[in-house]
C-alpha positions as CSV (number, residue, x, y, z in Angstrom):
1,X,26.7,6.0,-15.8
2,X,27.4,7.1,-12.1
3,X,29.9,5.2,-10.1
4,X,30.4,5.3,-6.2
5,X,32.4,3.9,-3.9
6,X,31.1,2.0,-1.1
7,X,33.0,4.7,0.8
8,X,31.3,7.3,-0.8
9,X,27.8,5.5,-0.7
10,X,27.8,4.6,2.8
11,X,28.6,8.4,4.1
12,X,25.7,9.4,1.6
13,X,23.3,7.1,3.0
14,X,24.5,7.7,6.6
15,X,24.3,11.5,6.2
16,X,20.7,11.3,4.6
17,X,19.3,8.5,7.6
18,X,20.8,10.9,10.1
19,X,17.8,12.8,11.8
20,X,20.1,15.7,12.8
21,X,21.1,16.1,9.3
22,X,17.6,16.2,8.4
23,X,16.8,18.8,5.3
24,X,14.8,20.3,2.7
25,X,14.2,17.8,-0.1
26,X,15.7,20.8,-2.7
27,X,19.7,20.2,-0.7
28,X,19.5,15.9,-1.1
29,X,20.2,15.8,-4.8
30,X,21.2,12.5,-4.4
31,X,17.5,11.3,-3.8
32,X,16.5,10.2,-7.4
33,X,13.0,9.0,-8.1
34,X,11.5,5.6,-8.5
35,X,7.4,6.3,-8.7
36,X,6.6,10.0,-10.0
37,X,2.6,11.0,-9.9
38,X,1.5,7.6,-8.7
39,X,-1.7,7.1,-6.6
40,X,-1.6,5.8,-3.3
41,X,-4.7,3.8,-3.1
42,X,-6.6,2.3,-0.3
43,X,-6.8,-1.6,0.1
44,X,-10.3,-1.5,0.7
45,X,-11.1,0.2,-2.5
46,X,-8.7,0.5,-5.0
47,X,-10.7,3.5,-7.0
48,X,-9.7,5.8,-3.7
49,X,-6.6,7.2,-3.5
50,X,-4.6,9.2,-0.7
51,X,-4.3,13.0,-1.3
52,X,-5.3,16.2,0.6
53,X,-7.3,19.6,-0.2
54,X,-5.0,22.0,0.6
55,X,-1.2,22.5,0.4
56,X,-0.1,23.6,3.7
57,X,2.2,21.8,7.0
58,X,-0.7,20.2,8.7
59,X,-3.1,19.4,6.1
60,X,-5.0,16.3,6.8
61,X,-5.2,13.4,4.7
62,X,-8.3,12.2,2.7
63,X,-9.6,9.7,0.4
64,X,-11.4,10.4,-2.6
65,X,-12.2,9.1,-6.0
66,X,-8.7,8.7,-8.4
67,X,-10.8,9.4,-11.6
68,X,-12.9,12.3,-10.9
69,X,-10.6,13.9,-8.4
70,X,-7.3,15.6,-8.7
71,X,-5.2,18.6,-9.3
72,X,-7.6,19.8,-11.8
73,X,-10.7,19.1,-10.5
74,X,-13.3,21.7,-8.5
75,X,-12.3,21.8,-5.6
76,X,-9.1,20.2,-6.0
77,X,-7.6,17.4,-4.5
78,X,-4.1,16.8,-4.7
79,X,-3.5,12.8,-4.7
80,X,-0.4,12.1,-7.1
81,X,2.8,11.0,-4.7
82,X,6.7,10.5,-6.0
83,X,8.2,7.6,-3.9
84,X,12.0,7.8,-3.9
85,X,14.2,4.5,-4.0
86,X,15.4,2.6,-0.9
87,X,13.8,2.6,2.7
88,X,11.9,5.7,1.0
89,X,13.3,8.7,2.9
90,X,10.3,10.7,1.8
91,X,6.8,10.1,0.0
92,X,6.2,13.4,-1.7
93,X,3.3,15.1,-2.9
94,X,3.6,15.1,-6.9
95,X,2.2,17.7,-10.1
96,X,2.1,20.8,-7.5
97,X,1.7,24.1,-8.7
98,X,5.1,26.4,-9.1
99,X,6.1,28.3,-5.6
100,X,3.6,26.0,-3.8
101,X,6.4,24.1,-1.8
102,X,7.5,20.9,-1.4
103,X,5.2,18.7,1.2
104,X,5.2,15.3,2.1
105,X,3.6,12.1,4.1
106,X,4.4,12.6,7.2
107,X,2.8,10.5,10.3
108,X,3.6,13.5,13.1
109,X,4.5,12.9,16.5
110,X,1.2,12.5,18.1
111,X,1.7,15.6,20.5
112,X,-1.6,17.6,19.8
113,X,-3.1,16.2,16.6
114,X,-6.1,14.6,16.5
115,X,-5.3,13.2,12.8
116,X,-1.5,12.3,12.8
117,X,-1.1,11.2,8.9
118,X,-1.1,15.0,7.4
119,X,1.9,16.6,4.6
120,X,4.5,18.7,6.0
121,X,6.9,20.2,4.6
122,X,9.6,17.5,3.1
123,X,12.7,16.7,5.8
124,X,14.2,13.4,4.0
125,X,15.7,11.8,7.0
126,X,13.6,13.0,9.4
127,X,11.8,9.7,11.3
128,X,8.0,10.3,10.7
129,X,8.6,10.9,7.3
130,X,10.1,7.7,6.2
C-alpha cells in the first residue's frame, strides 16, 4: 500500500494543478486511473457516445453510435476515454493503437476555432484540459 504525507501530497497536487508545470501525460506517473475505455455519452441519447475520426491535435469531436462504432469499425471512430481520479486533470482518449500518441479532451482557447471541444495532445494541468 502507498503512503504519503500530506507534505508530500500537497507539493504533488500543487506541481500537477500548476499550468506552468504543465506536461506530457507519459512524465505524471502519479496520475492513476479511475475509468479506463469508458464511453462518454450524450444526455440526449445515451446510445451516442463522444469520440473522433482521426488521431491528431485538432481533431474535432463527434457523436456516433457506441455499438456499431469504434476502434474496430470501418471507418473508425475512436470513442473509449480513461478519466483519472480527482478534479480530473485529463480525460484521455483510451484503446489507441501503439506509437499513435497520447491525446486528450481538450475545450481550446477559442482563438481561431470554429469547434473548440477537439483532442490534443495530453498536458495534465494545463486549464482547458481539466
Amino acid at each position: 500500500m502507498l503512503s504519503l504525507s500530506v507534505a508530500a501530497l500537497t507539493s504533488v497536487l500543487v506541481a500537477l494543478a500548476n499550468p506552468a508545470n504543465a506536461a506530457p501525460i507519459e512524465e505524471h506517473p502519479a496520475l492513476l486511473k479511475r475509468a479506463t475505455g469508458s464511453f462518454i455519452a450524450s444526455s440526449i441519447s445515451p446510445d451516442y457516445c463522444v469520440g473522433v475520426e482521426e488521431l491528431k491535435d485538432g481533431a474535432g469531436l463527434y457523436t456516433r453510435n457506441c455499438t456499431t462504432n469504434g476502434a474496430s469499425s470501418d471507418p473508425v471512430f475512436y470513442n473509449k476515454w480513461d478519466i483519472v481520479p480527482g478534479n480530473n486533470l485529463v480525460v484521455r482518449l483510451s484503446g489507441l493503437p501503439a506509437g499513435s500518441g497520447d491525446f486528450c479532451l481538450d475545450a481550446g482557447d477559442l482563438s481561431g476555432y470554429l469547434r473548440s471541444s477537439k483532442i490534443w495532445t495530453c498536458y495534465p494541468g494545463l486549464p482547458q484540459q481539466q
